[in-house]
PDB file of N, CA, C and O in Angstrom:
ATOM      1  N   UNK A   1     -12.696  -2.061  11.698  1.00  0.00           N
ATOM      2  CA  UNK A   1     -11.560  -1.908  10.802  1.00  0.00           C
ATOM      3  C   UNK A   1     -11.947  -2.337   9.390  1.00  0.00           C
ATOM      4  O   UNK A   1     -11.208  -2.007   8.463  1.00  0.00           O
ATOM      5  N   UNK A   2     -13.243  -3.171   9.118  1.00  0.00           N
ATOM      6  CA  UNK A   2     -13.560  -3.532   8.091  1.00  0.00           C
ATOM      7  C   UNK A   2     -12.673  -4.656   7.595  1.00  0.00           C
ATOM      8  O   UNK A   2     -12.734  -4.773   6.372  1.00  0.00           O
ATOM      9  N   UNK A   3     -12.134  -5.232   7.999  1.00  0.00           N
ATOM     10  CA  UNK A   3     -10.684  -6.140   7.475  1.00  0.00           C
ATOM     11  C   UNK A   3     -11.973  -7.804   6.951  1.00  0.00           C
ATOM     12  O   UNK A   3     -12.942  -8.221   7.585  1.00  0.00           O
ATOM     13  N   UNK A   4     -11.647  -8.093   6.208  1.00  0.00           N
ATOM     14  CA  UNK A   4     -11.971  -9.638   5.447  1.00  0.00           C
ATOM     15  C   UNK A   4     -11.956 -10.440   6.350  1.00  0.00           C
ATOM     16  O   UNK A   4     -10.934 -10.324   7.026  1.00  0.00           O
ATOM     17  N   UNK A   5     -13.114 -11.778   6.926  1.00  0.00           N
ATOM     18  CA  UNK A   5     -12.602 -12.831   7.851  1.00  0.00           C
ATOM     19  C   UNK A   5     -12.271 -13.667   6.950  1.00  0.00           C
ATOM     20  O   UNK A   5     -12.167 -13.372   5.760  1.00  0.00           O
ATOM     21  N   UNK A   6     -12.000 -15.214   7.615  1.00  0.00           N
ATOM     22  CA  UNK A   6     -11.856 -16.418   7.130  1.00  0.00           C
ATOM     23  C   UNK A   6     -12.580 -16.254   5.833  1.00  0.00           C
ATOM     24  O   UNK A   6     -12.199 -15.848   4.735  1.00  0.00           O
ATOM     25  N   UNK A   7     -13.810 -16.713   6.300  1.00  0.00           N
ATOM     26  CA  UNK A   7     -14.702 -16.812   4.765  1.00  0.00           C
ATOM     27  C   UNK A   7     -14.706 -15.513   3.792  1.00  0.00           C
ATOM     28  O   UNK A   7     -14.776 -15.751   2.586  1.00  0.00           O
ATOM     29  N   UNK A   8     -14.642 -14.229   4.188  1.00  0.00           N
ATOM     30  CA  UNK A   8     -14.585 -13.035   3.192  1.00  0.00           C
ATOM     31  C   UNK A   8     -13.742 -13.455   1.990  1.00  0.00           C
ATOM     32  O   UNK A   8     -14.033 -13.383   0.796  1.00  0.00           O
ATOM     33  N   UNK A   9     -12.110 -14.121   2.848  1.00  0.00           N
ATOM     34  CA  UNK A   9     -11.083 -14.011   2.611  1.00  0.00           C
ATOM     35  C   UNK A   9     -10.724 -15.454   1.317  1.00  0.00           C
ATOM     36  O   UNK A   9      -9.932 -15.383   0.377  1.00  0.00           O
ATOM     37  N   UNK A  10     -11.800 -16.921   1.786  1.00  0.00           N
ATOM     38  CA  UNK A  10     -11.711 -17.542   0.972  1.00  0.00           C
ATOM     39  C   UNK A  10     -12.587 -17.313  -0.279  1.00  0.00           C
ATOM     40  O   UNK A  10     -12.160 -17.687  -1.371  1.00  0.00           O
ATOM     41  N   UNK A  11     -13.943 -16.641  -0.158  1.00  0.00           N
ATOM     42  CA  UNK A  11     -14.616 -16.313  -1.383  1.00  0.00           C
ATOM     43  C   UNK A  11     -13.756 -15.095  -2.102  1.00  0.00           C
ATOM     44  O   UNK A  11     -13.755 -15.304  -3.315  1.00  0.00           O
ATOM     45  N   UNK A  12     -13.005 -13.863  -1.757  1.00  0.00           N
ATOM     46  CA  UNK A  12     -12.522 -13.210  -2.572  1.00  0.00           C
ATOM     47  C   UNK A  12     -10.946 -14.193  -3.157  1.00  0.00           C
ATOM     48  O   UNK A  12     -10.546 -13.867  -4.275  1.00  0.00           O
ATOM     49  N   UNK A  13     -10.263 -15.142  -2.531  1.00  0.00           N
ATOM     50  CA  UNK A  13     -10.002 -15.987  -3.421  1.00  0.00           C
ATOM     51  C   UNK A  13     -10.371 -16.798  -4.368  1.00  0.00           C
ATOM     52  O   UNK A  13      -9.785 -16.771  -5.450  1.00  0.00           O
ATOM     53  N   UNK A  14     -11.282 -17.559  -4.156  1.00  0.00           N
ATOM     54  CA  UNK A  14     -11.852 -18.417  -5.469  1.00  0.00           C
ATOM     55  C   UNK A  14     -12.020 -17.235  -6.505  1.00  0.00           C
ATOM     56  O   UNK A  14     -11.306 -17.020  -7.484  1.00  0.00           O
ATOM     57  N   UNK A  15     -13.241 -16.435  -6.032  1.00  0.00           N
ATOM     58  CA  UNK A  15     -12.763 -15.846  -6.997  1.00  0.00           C
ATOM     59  C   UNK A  15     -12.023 -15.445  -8.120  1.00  0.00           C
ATOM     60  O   UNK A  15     -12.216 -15.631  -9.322  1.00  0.00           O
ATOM     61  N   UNK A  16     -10.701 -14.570  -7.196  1.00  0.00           N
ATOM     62  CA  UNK A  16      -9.782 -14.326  -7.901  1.00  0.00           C
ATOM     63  C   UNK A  16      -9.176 -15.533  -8.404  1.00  0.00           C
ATOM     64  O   UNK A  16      -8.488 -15.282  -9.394  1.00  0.00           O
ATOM     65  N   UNK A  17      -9.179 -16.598  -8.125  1.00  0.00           N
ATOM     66  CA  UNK A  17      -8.320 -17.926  -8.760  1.00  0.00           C
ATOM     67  C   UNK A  17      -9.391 -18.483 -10.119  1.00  0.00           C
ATOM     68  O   UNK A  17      -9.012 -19.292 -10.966  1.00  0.00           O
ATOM     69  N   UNK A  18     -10.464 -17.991 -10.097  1.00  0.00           N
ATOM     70  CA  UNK A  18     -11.597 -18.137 -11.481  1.00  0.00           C
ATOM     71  C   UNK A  18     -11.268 -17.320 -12.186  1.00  0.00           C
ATOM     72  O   UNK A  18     -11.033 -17.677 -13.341  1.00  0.00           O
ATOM     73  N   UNK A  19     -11.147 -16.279 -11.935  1.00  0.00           N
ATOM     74  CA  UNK A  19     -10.727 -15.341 -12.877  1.00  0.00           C
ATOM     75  C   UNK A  19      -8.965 -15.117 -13.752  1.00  0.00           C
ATOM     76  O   UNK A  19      -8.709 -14.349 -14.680  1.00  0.00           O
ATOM     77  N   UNK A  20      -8.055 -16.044 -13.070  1.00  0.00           N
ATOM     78  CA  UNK A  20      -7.110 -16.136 -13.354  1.00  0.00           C
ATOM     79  C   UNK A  20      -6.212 -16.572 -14.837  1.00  0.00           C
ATOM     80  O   UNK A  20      -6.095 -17.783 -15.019  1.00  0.00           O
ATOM     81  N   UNK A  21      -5.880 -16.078 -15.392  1.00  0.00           N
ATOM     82  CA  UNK A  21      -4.934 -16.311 -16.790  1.00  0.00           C
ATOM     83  C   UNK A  21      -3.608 -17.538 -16.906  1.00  0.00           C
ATOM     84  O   UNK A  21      -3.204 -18.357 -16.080  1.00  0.00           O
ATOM     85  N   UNK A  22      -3.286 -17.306 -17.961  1.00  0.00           N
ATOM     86  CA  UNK A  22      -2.146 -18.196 -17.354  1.00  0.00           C
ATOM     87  C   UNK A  22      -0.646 -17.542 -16.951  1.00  0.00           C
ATOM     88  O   UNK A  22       0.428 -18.072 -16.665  1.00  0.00           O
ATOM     89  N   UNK A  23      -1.135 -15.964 -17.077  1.00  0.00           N
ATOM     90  CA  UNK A  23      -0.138 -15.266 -16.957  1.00  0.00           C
ATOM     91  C   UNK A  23      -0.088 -14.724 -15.453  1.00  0.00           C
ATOM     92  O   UNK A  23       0.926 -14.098 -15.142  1.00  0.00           O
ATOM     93  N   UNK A  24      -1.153 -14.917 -14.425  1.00  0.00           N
ATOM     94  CA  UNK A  24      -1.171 -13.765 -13.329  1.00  0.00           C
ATOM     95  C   UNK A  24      -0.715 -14.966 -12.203  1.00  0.00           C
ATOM     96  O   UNK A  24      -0.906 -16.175 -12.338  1.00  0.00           O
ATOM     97  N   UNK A  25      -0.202 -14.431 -11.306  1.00  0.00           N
ATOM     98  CA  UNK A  25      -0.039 -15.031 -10.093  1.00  0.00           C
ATOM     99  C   UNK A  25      -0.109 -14.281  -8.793  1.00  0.00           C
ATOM    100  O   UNK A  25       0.378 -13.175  -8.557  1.00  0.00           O
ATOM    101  N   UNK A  26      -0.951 -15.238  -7.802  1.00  0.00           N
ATOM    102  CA  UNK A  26      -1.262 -14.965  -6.411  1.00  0.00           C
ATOM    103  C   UNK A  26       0.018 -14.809  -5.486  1.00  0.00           C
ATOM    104  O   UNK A  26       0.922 -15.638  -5.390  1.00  0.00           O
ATOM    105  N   UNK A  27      -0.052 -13.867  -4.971  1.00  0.00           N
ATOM    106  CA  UNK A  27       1.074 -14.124  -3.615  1.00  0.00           C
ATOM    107  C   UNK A  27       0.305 -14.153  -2.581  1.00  0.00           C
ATOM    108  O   UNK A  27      -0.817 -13.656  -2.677  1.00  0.00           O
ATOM    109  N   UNK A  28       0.672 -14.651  -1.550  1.00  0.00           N
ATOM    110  CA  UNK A  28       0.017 -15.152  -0.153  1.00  0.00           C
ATOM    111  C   UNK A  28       0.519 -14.975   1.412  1.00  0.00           C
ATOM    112  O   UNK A  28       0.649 -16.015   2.057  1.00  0.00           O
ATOM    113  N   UNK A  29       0.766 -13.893   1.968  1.00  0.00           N
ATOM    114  CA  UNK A  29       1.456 -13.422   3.300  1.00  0.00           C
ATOM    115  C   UNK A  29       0.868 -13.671   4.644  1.00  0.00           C
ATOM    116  O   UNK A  29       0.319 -12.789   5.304  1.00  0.00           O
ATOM    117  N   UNK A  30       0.989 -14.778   4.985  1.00  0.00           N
ATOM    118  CA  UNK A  30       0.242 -14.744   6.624  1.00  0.00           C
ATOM    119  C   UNK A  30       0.840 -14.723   7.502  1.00  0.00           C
ATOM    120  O   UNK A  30       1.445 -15.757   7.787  1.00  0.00           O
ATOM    121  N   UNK A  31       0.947 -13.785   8.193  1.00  0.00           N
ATOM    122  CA  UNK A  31       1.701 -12.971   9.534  1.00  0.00           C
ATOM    123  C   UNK A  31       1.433 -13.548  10.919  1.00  0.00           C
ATOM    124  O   UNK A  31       0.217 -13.487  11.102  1.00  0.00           O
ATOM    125  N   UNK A  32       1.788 -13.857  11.528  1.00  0.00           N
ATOM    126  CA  UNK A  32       1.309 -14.909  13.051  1.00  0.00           C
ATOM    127  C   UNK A  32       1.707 -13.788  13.573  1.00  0.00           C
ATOM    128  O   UNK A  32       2.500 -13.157  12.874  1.00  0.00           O
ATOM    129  N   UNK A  33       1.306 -13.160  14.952  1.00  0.00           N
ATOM    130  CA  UNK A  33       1.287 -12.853  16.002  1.00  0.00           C
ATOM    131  C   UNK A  33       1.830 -13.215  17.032  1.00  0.00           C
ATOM    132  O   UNK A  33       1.153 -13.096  18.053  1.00  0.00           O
ATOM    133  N   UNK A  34       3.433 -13.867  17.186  1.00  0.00           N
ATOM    134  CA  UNK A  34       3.812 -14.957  17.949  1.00  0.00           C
ATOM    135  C   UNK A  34       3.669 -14.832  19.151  1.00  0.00           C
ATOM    136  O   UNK A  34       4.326 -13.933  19.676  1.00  0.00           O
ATOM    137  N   UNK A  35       2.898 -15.553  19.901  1.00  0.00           N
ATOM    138  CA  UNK A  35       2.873 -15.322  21.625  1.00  0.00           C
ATOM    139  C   UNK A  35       1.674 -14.491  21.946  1.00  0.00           C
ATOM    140  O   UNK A  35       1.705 -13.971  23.061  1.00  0.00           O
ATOM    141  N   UNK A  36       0.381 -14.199  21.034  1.00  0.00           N
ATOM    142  CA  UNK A  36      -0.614 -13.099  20.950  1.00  0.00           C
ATOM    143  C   UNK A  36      -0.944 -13.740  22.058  1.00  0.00           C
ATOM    144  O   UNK A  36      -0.140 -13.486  22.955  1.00  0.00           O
ATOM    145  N   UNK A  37      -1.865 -14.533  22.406  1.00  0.00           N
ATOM    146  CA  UNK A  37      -1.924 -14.840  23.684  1.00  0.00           C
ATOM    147  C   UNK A  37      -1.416 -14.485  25.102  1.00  0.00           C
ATOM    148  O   UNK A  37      -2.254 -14.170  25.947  1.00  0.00           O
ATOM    149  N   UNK A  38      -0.460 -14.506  25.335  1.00  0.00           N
ATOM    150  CA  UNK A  38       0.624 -13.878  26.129  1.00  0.00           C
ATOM    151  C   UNK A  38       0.363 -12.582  26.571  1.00  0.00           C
ATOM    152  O   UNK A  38       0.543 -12.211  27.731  1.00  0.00           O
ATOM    153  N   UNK A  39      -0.242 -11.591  25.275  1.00  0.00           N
ATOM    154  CA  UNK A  39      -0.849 -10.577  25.425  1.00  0.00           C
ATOM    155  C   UNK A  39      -1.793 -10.517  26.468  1.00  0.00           C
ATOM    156  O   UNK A  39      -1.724 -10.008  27.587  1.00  0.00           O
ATOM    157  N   UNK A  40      -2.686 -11.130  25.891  1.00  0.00           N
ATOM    158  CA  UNK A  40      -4.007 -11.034  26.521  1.00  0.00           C
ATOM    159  C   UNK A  40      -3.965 -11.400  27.494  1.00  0.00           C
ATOM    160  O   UNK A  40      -4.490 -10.762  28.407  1.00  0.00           O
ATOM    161  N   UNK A  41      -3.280 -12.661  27.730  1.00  0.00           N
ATOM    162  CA  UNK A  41      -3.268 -12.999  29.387  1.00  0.00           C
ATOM    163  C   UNK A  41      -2.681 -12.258  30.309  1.00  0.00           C
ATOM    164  O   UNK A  41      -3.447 -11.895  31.202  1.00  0.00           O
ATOM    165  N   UNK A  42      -1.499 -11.882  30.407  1.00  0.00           N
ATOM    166  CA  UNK A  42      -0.837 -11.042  31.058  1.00  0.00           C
ATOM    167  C   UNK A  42      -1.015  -9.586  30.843  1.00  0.00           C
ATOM    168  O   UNK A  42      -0.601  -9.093  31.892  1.00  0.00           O
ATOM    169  N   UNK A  43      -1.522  -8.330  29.826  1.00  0.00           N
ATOM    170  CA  UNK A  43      -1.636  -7.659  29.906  1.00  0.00           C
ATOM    171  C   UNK A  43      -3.313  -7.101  29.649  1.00  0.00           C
ATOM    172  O   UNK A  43      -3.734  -5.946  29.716  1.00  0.00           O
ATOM    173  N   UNK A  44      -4.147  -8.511  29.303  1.00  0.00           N
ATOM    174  CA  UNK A  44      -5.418  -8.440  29.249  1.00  0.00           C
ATOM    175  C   UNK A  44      -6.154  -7.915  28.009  1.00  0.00           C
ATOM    176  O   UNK A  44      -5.655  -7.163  27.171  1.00  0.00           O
ATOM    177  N   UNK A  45      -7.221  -8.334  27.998  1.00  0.00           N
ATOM    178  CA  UNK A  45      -8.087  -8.239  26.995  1.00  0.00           C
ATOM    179  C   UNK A  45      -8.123  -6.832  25.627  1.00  0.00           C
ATOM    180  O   UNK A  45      -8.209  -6.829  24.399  1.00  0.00           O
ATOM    181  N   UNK A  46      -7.995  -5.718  26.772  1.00  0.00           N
ATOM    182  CA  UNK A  46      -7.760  -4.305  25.900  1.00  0.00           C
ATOM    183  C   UNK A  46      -6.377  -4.130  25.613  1.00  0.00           C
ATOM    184  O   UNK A  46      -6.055  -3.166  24.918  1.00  0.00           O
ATOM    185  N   UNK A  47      -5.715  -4.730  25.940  1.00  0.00           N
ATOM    186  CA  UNK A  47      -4.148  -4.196  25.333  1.00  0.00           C
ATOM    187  C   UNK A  47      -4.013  -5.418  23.658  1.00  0.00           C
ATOM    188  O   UNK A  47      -3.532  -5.209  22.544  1.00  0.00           O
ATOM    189  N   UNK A  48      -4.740  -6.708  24.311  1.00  0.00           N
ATOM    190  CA  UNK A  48      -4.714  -7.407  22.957  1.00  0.00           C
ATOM    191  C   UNK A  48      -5.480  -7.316  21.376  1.00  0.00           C
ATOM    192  O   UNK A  48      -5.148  -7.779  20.284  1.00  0.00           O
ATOM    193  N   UNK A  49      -6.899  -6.322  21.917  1.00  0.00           N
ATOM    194  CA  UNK A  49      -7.474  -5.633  20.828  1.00  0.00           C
ATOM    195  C   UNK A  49      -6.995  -4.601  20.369  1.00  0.00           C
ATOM    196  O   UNK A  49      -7.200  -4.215  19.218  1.00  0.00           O
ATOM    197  N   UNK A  50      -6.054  -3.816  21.496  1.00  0.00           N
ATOM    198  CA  UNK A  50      -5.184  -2.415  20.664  1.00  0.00           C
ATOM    199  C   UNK A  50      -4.008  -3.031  19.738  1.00  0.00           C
ATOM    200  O   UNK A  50      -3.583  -2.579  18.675  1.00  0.00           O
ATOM    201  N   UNK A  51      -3.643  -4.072  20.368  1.00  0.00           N
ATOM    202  CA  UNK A  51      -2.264  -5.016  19.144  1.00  0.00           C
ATOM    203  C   UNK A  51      -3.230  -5.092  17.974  1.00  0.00           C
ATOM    204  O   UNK A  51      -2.852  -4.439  17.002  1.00  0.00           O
ATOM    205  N   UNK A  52      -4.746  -5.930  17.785  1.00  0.00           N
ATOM    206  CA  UNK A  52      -5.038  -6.151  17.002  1.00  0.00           C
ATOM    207  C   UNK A  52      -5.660  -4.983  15.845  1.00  0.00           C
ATOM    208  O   UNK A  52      -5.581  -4.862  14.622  1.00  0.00           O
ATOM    209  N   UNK A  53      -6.088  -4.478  16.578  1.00  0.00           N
ATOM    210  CA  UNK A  53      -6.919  -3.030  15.353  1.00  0.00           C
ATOM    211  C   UNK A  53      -4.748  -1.999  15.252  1.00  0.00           C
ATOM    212  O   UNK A  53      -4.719  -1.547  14.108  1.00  0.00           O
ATOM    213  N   UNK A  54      -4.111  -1.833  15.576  1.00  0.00           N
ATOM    214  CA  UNK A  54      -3.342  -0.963  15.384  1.00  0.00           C
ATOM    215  C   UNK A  54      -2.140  -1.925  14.186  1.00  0.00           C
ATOM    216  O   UNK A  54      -1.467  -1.415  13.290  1.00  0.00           O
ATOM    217  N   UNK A  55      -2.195  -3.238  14.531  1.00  0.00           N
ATOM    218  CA  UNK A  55      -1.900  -4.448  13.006  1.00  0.00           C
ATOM    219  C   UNK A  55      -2.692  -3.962  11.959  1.00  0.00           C
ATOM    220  O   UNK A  55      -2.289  -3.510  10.888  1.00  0.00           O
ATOM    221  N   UNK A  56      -3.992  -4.101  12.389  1.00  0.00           N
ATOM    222  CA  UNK A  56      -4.655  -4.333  11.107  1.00  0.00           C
ATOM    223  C   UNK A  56      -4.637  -2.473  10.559  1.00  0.00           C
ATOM    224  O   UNK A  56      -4.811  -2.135   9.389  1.00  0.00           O
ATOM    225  N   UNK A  57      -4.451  -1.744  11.419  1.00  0.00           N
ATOM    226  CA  UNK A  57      -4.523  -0.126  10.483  1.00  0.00           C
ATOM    227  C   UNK A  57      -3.383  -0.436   9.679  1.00  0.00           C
ATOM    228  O   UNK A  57      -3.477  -0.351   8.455  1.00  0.00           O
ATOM    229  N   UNK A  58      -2.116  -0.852  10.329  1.00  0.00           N
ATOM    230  CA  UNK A  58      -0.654  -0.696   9.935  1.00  0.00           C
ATOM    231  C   UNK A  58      -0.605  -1.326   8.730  1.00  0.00           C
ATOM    232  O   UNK A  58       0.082  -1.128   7.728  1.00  0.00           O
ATOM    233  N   UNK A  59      -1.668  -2.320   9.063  1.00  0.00           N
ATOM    234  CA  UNK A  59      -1.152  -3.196   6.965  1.00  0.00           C
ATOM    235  C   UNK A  59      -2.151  -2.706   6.125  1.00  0.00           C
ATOM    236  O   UNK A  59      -1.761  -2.576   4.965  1.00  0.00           O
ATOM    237  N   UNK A  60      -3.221  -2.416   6.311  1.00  0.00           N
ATOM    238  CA  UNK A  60      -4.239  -1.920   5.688  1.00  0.00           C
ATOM    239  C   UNK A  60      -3.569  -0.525   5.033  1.00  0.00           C
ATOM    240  O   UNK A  60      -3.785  -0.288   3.844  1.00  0.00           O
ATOM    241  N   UNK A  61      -2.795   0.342   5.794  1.00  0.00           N
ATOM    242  CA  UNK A  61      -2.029   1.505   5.281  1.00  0.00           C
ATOM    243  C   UNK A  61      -1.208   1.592   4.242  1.00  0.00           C
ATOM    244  O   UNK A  61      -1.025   2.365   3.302  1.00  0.00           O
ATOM    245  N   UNK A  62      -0.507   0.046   4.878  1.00  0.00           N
ATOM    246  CA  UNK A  62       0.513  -0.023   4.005  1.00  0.00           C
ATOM    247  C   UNK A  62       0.564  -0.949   2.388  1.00  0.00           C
ATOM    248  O   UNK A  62       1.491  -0.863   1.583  1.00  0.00           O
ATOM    249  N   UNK A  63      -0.629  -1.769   2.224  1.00  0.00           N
ATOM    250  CA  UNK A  63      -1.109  -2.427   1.717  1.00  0.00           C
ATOM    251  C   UNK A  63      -1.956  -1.307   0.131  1.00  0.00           C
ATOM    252  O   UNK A  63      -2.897  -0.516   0.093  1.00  0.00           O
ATOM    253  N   UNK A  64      -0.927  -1.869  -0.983  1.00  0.00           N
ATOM    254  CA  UNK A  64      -1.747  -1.060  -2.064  1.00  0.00           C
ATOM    255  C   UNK A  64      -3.011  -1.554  -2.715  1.00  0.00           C
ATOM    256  O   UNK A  64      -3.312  -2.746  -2.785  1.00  0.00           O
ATOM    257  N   UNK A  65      -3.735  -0.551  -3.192  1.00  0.00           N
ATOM    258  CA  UNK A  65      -5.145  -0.668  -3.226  1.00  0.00           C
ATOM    259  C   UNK A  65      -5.672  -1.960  -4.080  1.00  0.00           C
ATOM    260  O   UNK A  65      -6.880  -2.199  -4.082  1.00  0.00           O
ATOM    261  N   UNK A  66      -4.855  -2.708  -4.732  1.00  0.00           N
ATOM    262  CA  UNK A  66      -5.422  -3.904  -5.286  1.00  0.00           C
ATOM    263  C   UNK A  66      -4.976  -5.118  -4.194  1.00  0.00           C
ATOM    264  O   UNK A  66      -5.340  -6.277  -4.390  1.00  0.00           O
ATOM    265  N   UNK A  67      -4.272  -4.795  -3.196  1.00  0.00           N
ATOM    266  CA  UNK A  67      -4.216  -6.058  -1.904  1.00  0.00           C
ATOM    267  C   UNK A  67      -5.265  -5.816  -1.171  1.00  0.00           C
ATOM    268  O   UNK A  67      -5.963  -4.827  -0.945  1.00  0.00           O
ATOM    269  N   UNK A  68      -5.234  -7.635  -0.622  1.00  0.00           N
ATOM    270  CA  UNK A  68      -6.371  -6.720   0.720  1.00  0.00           C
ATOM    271  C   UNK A  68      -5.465  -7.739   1.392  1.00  0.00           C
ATOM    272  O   UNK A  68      -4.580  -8.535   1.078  1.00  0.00           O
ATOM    273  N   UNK A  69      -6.433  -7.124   2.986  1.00  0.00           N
ATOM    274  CA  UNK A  69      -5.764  -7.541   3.909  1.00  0.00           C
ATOM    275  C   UNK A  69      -7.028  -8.388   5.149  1.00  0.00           C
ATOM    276  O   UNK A  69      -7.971  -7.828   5.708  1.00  0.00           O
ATOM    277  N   UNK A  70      -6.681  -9.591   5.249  1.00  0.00           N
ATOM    278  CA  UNK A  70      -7.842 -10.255   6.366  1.00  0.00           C
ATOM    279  C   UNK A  70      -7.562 -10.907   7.665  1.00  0.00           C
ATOM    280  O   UNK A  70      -6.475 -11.484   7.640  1.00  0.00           O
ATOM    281  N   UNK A  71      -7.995 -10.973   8.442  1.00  0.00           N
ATOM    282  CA  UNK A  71      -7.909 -11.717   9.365  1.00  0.00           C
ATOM    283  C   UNK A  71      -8.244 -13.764   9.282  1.00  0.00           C
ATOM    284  O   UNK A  71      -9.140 -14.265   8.601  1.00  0.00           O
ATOM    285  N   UNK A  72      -7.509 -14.353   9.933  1.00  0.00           N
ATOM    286  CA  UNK A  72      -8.252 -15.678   9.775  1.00  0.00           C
ATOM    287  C   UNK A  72      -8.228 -16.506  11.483  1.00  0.00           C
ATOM    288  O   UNK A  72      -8.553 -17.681  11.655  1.00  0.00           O
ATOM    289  N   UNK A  73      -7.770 -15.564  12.585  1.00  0.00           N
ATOM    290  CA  UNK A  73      -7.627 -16.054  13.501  1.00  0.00           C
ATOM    291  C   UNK A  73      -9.041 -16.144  14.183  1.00  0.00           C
ATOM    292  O   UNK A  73     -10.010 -15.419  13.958  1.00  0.00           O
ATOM    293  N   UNK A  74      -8.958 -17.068  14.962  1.00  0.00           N
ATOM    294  CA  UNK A  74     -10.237 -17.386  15.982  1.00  0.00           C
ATOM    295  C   UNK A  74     -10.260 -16.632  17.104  1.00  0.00           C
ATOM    296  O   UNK A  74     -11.319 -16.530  17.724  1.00  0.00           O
ATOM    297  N   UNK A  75      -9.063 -15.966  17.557  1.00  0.00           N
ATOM    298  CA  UNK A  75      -8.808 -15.689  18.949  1.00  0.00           C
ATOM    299  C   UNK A  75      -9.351 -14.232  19.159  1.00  0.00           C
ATOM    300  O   UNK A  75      -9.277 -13.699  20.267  1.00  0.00           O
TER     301      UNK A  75
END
């Protein structure tokens, strides 16, 4: 899916927070998965990677071209 991990996700911040004015501001959206687990256990391993790649198309779609979109979960 190409999506940003943890670290992608904190170096294209610093970044962007170095490069910052005193005029621009960050917004910050982190979406939990409530019960993802639950998934996986009970409906198993491939139904919890189809939740995960069919999330990450859905925001990546919907997400305009100066957002990005990353993952930071372990699971």
């Amino acid at each position: 899916m190409g999506l940003l991990n943890r670290n992608g996700l904190y170096e294209r911040m610093m970044s962007l927070a170095h490069g910052l004015g005193d005029q621009r501001r960050i917004a910050i959206l982190h979406i939990d998965l409530y019960h993802f687990k639950s998934i996986n256990s009970v409906l198993g391993y491939d139904a919890g990677d189809h939740v995960l790649r069919y999330s990450a198309s859905f925001l990546s779609c919907i997400a305009p071209d100066a957002d990005m979109v990353a993952r930071v979960g372990g699971d």
